[in-house]
C-alpha positions in Angstrom: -21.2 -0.6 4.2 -21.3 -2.3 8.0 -21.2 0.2 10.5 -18.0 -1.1 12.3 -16.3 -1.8 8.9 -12.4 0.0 9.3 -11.9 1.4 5.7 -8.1 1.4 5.8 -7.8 -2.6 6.3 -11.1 -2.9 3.1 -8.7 -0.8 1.1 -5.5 -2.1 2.0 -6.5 -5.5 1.5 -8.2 -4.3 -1.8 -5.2 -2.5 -3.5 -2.6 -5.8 -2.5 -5.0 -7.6 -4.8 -5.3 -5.6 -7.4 -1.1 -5.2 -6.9 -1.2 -9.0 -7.3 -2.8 -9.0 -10.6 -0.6 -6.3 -11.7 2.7 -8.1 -10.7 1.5 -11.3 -12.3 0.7 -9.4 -15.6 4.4 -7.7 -15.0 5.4 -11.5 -14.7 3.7 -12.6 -17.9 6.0 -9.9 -19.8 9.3 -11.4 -17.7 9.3 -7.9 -15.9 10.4 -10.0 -13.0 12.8 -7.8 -10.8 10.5 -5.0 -10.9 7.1 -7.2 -10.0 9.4 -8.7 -7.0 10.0 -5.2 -5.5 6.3 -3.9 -6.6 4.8 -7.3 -4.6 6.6 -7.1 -1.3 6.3 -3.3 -0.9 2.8 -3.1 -2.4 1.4 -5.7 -0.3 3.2 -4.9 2.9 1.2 -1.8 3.3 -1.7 -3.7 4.7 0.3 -5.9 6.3 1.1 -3.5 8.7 -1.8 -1.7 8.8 -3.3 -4.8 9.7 -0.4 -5.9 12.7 -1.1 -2.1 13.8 -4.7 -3.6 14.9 -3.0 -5.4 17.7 -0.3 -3.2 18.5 0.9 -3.4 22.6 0.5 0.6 22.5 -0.5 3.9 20.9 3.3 4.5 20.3 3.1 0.8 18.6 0.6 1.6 16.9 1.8 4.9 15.1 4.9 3.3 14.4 3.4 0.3 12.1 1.5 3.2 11.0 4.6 5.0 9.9 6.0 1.8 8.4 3.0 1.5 6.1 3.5 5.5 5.7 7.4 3.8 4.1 5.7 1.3 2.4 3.6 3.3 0.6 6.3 5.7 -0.3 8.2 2.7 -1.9 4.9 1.5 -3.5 4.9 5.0 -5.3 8.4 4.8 -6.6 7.6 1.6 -8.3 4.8 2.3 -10.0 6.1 5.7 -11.3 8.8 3.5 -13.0 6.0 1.1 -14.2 4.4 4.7 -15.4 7.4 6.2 -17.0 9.3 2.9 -18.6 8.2 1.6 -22.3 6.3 -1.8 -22.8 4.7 -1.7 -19.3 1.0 -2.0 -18.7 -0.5 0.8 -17.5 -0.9 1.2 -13.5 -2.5 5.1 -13.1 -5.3 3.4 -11.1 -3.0 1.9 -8.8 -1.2 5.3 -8.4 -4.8 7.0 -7.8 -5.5 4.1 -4.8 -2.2 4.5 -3.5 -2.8 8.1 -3.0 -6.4 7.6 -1.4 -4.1 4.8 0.8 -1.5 7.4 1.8 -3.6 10.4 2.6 -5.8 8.1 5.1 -2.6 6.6 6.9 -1.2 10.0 6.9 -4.5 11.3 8.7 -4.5 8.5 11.2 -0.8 8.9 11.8 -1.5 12.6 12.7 -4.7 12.2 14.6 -3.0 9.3 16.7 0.1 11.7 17.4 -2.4 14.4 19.4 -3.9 12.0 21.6 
């Protein structure tokens, strides 16, 4: 791993791929309403974290932060649907990165907040 690499954007940008194979598998079984919601909110999580890199202020900053923090959230409602509804494929390794996803964004939402 590079020295500077920022773990949060590598694993965002990881888990909106994986979401993308997911929601085109979702697709290929005409699960199309839920793929549409599990694609926008599953991929928007690094969207923001990634717009948080250039934010205008700390206060910036912890609010993209937070909007990821709702992203995620929503990411986790789908996927327990996906999880508890018959004929879908399974997703608990989505639901296991999600949660390494949300405890980071939580921490750097905290940390931020006490400087």
């Amino acid at each position: 791993m590079m020295k500077n690499e920022n773990i949060i954007l590598k694993l965002t940008l990881e888990f909106s791929l994986l979401i993308i194979e997911y929601c085109e598998e979702l697709e290929s079984r005409r699960k199309f309403v839920i793929s549409n919601q599990l694609l926008k909110s599953g991929t928007s999580i690094g969207a923001n974290i990634r717009e948080a890199q250039n934010a205008e202020s700390l206060n910036d900053f912890i609010h993209k932060f937070k909007i990821a923090a709702k992203e995620i959230d929503e990411t986790n409602y789908w996927l327990e649907l996906c999880q508890l509804a018959q004929n879908y494929p399974d997703c608990e390794i989505l639901s296991e990165k999600l949660i390494s996803i949300s405890k980071i964004v939580n921490k750097i939402i905290s940390t931020s907040k006490t400087k």
